[in-house]
N, C-alpha and C positions, 0 to 999 in steps of 0.2 A: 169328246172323249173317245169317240170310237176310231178316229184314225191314230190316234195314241194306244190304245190297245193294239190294234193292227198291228202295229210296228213293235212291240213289243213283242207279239207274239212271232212274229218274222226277224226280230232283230239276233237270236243266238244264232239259227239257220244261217242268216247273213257272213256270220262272224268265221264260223267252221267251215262254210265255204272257201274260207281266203287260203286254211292251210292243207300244205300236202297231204292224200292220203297214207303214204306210207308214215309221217309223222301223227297224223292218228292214231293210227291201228297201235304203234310204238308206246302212245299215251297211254293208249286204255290197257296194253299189256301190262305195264306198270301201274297202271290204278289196283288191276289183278292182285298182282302179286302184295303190294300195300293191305288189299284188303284183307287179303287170307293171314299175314302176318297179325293183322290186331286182333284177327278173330281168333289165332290159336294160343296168340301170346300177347295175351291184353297188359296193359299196363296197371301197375300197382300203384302208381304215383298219383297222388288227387290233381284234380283238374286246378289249375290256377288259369288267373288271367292273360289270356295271350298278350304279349307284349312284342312279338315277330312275329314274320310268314316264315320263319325256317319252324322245321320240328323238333322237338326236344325231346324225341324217341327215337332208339337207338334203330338204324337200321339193320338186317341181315344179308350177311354174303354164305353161300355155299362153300364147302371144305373136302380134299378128298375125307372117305374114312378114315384113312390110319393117322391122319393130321386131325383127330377128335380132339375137343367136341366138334359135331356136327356143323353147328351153326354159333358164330362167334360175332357180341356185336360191332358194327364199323368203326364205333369212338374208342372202347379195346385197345383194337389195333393201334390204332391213330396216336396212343398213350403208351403201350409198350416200343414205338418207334420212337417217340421224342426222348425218350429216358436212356435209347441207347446211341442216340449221337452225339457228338463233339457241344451241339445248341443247347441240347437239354437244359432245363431250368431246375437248378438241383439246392438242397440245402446243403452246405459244404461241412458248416460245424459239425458233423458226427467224425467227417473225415480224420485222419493224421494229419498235423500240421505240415508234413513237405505235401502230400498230397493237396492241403489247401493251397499253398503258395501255387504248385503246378499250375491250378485250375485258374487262380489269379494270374498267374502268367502267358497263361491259353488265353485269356482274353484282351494280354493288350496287343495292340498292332505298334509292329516294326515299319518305321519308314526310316527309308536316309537317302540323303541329297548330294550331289555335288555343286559345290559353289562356284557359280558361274562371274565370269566379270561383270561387273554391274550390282550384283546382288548385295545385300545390308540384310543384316541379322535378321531386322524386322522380314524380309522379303520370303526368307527362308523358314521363317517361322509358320506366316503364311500360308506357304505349301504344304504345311506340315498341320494345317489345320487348326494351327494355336495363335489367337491374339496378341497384343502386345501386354497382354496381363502374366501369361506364364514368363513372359522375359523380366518382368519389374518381379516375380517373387522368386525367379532363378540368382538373378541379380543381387536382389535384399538378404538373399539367406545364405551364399559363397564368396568368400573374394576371389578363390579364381576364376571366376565367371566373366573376369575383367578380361583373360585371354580372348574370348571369344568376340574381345571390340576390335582384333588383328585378324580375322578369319582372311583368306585367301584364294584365289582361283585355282581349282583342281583339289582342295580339302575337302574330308569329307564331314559331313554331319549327319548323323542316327538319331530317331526320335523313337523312344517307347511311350504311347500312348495308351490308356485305360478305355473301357466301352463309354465309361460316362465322360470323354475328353479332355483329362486332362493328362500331363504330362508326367510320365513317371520316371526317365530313365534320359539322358540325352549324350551320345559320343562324340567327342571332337576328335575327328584325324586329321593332326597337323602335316602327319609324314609317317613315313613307312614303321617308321621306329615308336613315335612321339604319340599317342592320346589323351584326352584327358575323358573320365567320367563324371557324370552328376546322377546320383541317385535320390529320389524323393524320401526320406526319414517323415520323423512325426512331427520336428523342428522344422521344416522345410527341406533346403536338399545338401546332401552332402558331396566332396568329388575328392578323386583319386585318381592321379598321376600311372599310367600304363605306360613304362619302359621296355618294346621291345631288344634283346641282344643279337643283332647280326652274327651272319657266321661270317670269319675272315677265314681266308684264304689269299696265298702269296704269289704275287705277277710279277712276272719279268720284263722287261722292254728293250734293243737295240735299237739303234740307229748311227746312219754317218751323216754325216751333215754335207750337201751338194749344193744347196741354193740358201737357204733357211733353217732356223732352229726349229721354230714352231712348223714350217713344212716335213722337216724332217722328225719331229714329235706327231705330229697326225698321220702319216704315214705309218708310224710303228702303234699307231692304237692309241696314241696319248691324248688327254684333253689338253685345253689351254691354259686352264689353270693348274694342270701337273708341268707343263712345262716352265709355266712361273715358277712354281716352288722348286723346280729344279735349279731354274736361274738362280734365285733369292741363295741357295745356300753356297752358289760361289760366288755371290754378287759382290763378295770381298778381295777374292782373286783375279778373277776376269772378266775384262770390260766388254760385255757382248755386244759394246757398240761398236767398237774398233778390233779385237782381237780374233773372233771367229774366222775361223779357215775353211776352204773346202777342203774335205777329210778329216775335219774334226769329227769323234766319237764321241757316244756317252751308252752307257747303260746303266740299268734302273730297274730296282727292287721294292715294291711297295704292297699295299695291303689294298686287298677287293673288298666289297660287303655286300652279303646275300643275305635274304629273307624268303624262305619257302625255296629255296631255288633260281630263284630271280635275282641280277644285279641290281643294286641300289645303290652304286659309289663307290669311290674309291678314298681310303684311306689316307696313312701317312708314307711318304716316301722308306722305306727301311733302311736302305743305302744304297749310293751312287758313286759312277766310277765315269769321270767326263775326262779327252784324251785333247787337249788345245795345243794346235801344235807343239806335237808329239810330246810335249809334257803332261805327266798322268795324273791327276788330283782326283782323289780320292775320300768320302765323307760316309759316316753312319752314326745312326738318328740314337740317342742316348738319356735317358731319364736318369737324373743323378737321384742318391739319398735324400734330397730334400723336395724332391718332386720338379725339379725342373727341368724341360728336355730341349734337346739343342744339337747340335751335329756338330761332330767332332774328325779328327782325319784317325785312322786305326790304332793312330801311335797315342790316342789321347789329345790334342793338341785342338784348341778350339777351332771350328771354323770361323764363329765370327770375331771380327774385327772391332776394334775402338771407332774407323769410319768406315762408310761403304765407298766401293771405290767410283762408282759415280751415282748421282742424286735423281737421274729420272731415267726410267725403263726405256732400254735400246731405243732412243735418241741417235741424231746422226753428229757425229762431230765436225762443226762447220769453221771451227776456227781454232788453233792448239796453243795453248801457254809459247808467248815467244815475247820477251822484251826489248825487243828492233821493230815491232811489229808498224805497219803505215796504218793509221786506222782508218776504218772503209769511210766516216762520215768527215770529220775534220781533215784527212789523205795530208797530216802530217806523222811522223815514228812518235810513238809513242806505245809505251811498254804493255803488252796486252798481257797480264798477270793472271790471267786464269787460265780456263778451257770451256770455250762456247759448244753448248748441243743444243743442236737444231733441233724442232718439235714442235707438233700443232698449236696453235696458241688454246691452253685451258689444259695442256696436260697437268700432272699433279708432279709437285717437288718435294723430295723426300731431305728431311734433315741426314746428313751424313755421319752424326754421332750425336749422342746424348748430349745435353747442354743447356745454356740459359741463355736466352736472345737477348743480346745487347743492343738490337736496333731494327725497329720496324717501320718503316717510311719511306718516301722518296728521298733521294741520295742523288740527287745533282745529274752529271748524265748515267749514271748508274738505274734512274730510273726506280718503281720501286723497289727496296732492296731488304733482306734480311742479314744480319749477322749476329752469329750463334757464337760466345766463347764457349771451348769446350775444355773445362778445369785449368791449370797454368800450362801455357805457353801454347794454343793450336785455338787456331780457329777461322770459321768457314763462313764465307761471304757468296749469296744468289741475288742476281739482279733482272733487272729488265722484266718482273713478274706483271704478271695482267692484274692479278690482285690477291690479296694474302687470305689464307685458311683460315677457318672460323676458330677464334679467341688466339688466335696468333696475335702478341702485342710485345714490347718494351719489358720486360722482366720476370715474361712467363720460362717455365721450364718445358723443354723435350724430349721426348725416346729419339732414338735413332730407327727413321723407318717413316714416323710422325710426318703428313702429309703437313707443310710448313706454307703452302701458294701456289700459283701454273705460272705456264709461260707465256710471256706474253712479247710486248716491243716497245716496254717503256723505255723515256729518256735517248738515249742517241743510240739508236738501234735501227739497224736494215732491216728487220725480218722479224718473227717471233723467236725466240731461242731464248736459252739460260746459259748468265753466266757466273760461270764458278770459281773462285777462288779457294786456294788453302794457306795458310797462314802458318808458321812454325817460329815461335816466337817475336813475330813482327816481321817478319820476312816472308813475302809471297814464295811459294812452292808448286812444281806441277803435281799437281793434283794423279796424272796419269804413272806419274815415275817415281814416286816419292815411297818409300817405306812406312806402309802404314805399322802404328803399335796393334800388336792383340794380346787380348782379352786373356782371363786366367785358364787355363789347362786344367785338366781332370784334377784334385786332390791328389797326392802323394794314397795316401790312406784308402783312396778309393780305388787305385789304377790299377791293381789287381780284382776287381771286380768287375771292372770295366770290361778289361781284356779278358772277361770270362763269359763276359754277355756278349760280344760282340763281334769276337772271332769266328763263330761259326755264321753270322751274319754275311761279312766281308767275304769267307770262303765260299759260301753259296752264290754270290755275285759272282766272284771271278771265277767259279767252273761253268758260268752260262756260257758256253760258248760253242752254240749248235751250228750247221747248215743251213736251220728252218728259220733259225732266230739270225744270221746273217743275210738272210734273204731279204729280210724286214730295212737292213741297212740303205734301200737307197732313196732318196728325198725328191727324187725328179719325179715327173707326172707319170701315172702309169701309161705305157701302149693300149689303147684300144681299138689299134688295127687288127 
């Protein structure tokens, strides 16, 4: 037992040896100051059983005077801080009710995503810290929640999230204009359709045409698809496979769409004025009384046509309506009745007037072929297709415009291309020379209202005619020497 005691009595020695004296001296100052604190201000509180090494007495800190009381205890403090931050833990019910919602609303977290390629609703949910549980009860309690099975790269999606995780609030940005909301109810969640309204604002556009349409359309600022709808509304007129010149002009009046500032697209064409060797055709864009809009020339008179004057997009014409013609495969004469355009094999063929197909099949060297009557006495025949457009058959009906097959190089054909026929009561027709019928003109009854909407249209077009806006006319590549 006595080397046991020994060491006991040498063992605290041992211990205060190991640490610094400066952490000493430090200790015992603070024993100090502890002791004189319970000696002047004992505690009123009974002693219960310790259940921790912390203390359960309030410590003191020094104050100047004028910030009396003197001495204030540390948990005080500690308690008038929490109660005045944003964390504090508060009863809210005494509050006003927007004041409660506030506080509710401080606590959920904003998150929102952009959807990446690759991503699935689930993925993005994910990110967002929610299961596939909040998707089955967003789902169960909206049907438009269905929208969200079409989400797409570069949309956006906002999640409002509660402290306790679940979902309160979700935004879908399909596009600059379009969202939809989902809000959490007591039923589950409700949603609402957000239609933003763009500002319009009216662009001008020149150009002359030196190489190209669409070169001389990008030049002047134009997209590709304003240069189509440029096309499309004299697609009745002029055949921009064969007719275009160098020096043909056009200018163009349309609508811009801004949000905050920012472009976001362009509109509808307003009116155009296209110069085809040195003949002037002129058209502006028109909503009748019954809501239907369509382009018209200033005098009223439709633009479009009963047919379009050819059935696929600037196409090259490889062979022209001639019956003496020697034909390239059998190299005896025989009567080539239509007009062949040359074109990738898979381009799309356009019906050239409303109608009902009288014939969908292969047709001998013709290849597969479709032919469309169109009311009594006209009708249009395409062959050589690679293969016919879905539910295209034997005694379905079509618009004029209606994608009908591509081209291809069936049957006794060199090459890929389509060929076209027109028929005027049994008798083939060129198709390139032929007078097409048009369509009904403005109402009698309306034409004074027409010409009330429209004039100042057509006159804004034709005083565009600046220096800065004919500079834009040339279609050749720019110098960058």
């Amino acid at each position: 037992m006595q080397p046991l005691q020994n060491l006991c009595k040498k063992f605290p020695g041992a211990v205060v040896k190991q640490f610094p004296k400066g952490h000493l001296m430090a200790a015992g100052a603070l024993t100090v100051i502890l002791a004189s604190g319970l000696i002047f201000y004992p505690s009123d509180t009974p002693a219960v059983e310790a259940v921790s090494t912390v203390s359960t007495e309030p410590a003191f800190i020094s104050l100047p005077a004028q910030d009396a009381p003197a001495l204030l205890p540390v948990n005080s403090i500690l308690d008038a801080t929490l109660a005045s931050t944003p964390f504090a833990i508060t009863d809210i019910s005494a509050l006003p009710e927007q004041e409660q919602q506030a506080v509710v609303d401080e606590n959920i977290r904003p998150k929102e995503f952009t959807i990446k390629s690759g991503d699935s609703l689930s993925i993005i949910f994910q990110r967002a810290g929610l299961g596939d549980g909040a998707i089955y009860e967003l789902f169960n309690s909206s049907p438009d929640s269905k929208e969200l099975r079409r989400i797409m790269p570069g949309q956006t999606i906002a999640f409002a999230i509660s402290d306790d995780g679940k979902l309160e609030k979700l935004t879908y940005v399909k596009n600059e204009l379009t969202s939809l909301e989902f809000s959490r109810t007591e039923k589950g969640f409700s949603s609402k359709k957000v239609e933003r309204e763009p500002e319009i604002r009216t662009a001008f556009r020149h150009a002359t045409i030196n190489s190209s349409l669409f070169m001389a359309g990008k030049n002047a600022g134009m997209s590709n698809s304003m240069v189509m709808d440029l096309a499309n509304i004299f697609a009745w007129d002029i055949d921009f496979a064969q007719d275009i010149r160098r020096g043909d002009q056009f200018k163009v009046m349309f609508e811009e769409k801004f949000i905050d500032g920012k472009k976001i697209g362009n509109g509808a064409i307003l009116a155009v004025e296209f110069i085809n060797q040195g003949k002037k055709h002129n058209a502006v864009r028109y909503t009748d009384r019954e809501g239907y809009t369509n382009y018209y020339t200033p005098t009223g008179e439709s633009m479009r046509k009963a047919f379009l004057r050819m059935p696929v997009d600037f196409a090259r014409i490889s062979s022209h309506f001639n019956l003496n013609r020697k034909h390239p495969v059998l190299h005896t004469i025989r009567a080539h009745k239509g007009t062949d355009y040359a074109a990738p094999r898979g381009t799309p063929i356009k019906a050239a007037g409303d109608g009902k197909i009288v014939h969908a099949a292969a047709k001998g060297g013709y290849g597969n072929t479709v032919i469309i009557q169109h009311g009594q006495g006209y009708q249009t025949l395409y062959a050589h297709m690679h293969n016919f457009a879905r539910n295209i058959k034997s005694g379905s009906r079509v618009r004029q415009g209606d994608i009908i097959g591509y081209v291809g190089t069936t049957g006794l054909s060199t090459g890929p291309h389509l060929h076209y026929e027109f028929h005027v009561n049994g008798v083939p027709k060129n198709p390139l020379t032929i007078d097409l019928p048009k369509t009904v003109a403005i109402e009698k009854s309306e034409k004074q209202e027409f010409l009330s909407k429209t004039r100042m249209v057509v006159a804004q077009l034709d005083q565009y005619r600046t220096p800065t806006q004919l500079a834009l006319a040339d279609d050749t590549e720019p110098n960058i020497n």
